[in-house]
C-alpha positions in Angstrom: 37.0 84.2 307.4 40.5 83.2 305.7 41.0 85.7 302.4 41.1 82.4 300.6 37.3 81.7 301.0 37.0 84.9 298.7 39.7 84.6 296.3 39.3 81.7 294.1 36.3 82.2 292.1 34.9 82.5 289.2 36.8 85.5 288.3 40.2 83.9 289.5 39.4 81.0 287.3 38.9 82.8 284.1 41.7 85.0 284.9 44.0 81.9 285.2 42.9 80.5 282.1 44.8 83.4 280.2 47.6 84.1 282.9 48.5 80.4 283.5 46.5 79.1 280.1 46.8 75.6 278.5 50.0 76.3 276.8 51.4 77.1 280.0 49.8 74.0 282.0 50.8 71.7 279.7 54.7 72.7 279.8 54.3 72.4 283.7 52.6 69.1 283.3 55.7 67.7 281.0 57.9 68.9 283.7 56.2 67.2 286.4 56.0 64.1 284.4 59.3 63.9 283.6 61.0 64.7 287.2 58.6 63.0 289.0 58.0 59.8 286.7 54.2 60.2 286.1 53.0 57.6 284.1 50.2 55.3 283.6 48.9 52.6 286.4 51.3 54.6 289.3 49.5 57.0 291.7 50.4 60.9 291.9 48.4 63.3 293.8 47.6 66.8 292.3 47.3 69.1 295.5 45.0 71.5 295.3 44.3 70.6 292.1 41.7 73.4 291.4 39.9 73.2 288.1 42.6 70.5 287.1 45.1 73.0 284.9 47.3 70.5 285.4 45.9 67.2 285.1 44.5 67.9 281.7 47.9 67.1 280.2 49.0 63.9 282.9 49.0 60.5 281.1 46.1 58.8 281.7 45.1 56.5 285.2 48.2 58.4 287.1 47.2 61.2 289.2 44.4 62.0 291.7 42.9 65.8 292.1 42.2 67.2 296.1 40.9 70.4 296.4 38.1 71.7 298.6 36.7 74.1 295.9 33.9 71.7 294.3 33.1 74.1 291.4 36.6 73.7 290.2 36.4 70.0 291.4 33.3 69.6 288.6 35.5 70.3 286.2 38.6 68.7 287.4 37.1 65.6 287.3 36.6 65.5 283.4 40.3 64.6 283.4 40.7 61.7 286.2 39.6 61.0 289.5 39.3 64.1 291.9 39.1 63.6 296.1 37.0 66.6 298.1 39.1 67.1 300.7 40.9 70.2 302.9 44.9 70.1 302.0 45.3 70.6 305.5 44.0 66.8 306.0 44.4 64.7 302.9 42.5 61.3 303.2 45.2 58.8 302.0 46.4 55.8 303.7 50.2 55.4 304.7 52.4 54.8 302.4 49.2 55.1 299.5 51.5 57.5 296.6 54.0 57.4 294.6 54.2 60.8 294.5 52.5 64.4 294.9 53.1 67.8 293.3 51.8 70.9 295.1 51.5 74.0 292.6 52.0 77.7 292.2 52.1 78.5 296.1 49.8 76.8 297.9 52.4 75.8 300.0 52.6 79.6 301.4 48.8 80.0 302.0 48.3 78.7 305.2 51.1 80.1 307.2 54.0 78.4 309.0 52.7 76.1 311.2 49.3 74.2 309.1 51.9 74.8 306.0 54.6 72.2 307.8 51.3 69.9 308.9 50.3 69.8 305.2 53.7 68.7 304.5 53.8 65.9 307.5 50.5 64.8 306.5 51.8 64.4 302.5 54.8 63.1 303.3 53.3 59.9 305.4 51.1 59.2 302.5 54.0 59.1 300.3 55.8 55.5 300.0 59.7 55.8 300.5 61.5 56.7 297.3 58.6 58.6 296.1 58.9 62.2 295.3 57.6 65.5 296.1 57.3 68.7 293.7 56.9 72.0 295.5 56.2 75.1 293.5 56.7 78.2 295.3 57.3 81.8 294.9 61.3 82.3 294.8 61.9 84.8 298.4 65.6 86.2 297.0 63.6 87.7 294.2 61.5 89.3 296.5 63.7 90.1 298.5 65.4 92.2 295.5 62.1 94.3 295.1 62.1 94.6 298.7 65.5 96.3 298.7 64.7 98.2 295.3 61.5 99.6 296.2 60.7 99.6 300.0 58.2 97.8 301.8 55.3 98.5 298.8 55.2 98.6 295.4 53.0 97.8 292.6 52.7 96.7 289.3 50.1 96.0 286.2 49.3 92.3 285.2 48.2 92.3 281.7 46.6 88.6 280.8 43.4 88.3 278.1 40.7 90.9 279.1 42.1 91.3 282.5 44.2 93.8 283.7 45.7 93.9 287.1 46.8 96.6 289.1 48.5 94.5 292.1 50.0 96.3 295.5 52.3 94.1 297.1 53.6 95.0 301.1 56.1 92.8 302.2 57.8 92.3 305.6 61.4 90.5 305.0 61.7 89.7 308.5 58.6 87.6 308.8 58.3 86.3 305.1 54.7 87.1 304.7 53.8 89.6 301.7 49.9 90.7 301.5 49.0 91.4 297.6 45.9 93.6 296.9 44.5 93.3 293.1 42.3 96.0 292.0 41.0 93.7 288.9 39.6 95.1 285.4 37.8 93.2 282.6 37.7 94.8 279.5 38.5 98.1 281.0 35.4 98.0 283.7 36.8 97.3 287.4 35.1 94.3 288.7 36.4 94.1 292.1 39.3 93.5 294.9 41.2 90.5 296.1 43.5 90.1 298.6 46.2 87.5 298.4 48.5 86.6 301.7 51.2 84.2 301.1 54.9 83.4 303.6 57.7 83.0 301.3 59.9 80.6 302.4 63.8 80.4 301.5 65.4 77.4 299.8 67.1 77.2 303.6 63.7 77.0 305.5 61.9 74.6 302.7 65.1 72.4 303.4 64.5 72.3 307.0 60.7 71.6 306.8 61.0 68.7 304.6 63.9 67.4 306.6 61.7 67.2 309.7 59.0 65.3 308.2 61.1 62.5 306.8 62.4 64.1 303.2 65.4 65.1 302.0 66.0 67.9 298.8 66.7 65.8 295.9 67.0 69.3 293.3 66.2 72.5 292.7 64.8 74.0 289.6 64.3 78.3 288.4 61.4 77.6 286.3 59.6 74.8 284.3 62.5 74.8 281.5 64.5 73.2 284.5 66.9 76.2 284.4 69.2 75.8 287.4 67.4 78.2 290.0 68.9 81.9 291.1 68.4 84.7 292.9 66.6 86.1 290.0 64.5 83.1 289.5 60.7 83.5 289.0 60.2 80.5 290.6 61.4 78.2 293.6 60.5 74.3 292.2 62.0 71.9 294.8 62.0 68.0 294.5 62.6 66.2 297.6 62.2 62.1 297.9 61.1 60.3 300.7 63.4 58.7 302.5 63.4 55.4 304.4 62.9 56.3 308.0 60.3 58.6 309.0 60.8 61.1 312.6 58.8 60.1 315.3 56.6 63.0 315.3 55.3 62.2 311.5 54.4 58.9 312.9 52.2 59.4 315.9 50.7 62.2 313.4 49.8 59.4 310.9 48.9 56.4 313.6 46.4 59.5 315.8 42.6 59.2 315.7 
């Protein structure tokens, strides 16, 4: 069983609401909207849309929700149309998008390997000239703590009732860091999550949407569109989809 079966709950969910909460959403929305060119009657795909933080604030008739998570999905779908589908395998036709957005590292979940398929798969359903919005923790940042602090550290998250107390080990080498959250509401612990995510450079995102027919269009250190660092929080790349696509994206989009 993958950690992510147990980590987006309820819990995760509420949490969210006051971590990432509609003030928050809605300035990530505007930024989306505006480097992406969301607007009404075109067709962007929110994935891994979760409870739809996002598409609350997208002009209407523009963007699609996928997630596999149908209790988020029932509420995802008060704000537009919402697909039940694995990331790993989105149900779109060639060329269907205009565009896609994929936030706050779910490009990082999945490892190497299904995380370049995900992207293969996207990209064929994009149509050329459309554009792709990656949101991903920034690795020189981490890197930093890494070289600060040693392979572990921890800190406290402090966000509505919830405090955090978050132990992060992190192997530079490989990219992968393994987060364990010891989570309290209201003072009372409630229970343990585990996150795993790989942290990819601005080098190796580069190279991954180079081999499945994209090319980095900018980069971005936060949703302000502050010219990304080292000391970024963030890692927001926008590639477009260019003409030609490599052979091994198409005999992944024509197989049965």
């Amino acid at each position: 069983m993958s950690w992510i079966d147990g980590f987006f709950d309820e819990v995760y969910r509420e949490f969210m609401e006051h971590y990432r909460g509609p003030e928050m959403s809605a300035k990530e929305a505007r930024f989306l909207v505006d480097v992406l060119g969301i607007s009404p009657g075109r067709r962007f795909l929110d994935a891994a849309c979760g409870h739809g933080r996002h598409m609350r604030f997208m002009p209407p008739d523009s963007v699609i929700g996928l997630d596999i998570n149908l209790k988020y999905l029932e509420e995802a779908k008060r704000y537009g149309d919402v697909v039940a589908a694995d990331l790993r395998m989105p149900p779109f036709r060639r060329r269907a998008l205009d565009g896609v957005y994929i936030m706050h590292s779910s490009i990082g979940m999945f490892g190497d390997e299904q995380d370049l398929e995900i992207l293969m798969w996207l990209s064929g359903s994009i149509k050329p000239g459309g554009l792709l919005a990656l949101d991903l923790a920034n690795k020189a940042k981490i890197d930093k703590a890494y070289a600060a602090f040693g392979e572990s550290w921890n800190i406290w998250i402090s966000a509505g009732p919830y405090k955090v107390l978050s132990i992060a080990n992190y192997n530079p080498v490989t990219g992968k860091i393994k987060e364990t959250r010891y989570i309290y509401k209201q003072g009372q612990y409630i229970g343990t999550r585990v996150l795993e995510l790989r942290i990819y450079s601005p080098s190796e995102v580069g190279l991954m949407l180079r081999s499945v027919g994209m090319t980095v269009k900018s980069i971005y250190g936060d949703f302000d569109k502050s010219p990304y660092s080292d000391s970024s929080d963030r890692l927001i790349v926008i590639a477009v989809k260019v003409g030609g696509a490599p052979e091994s994206l198409k005999t992944a989009i024509s197989w049965t």
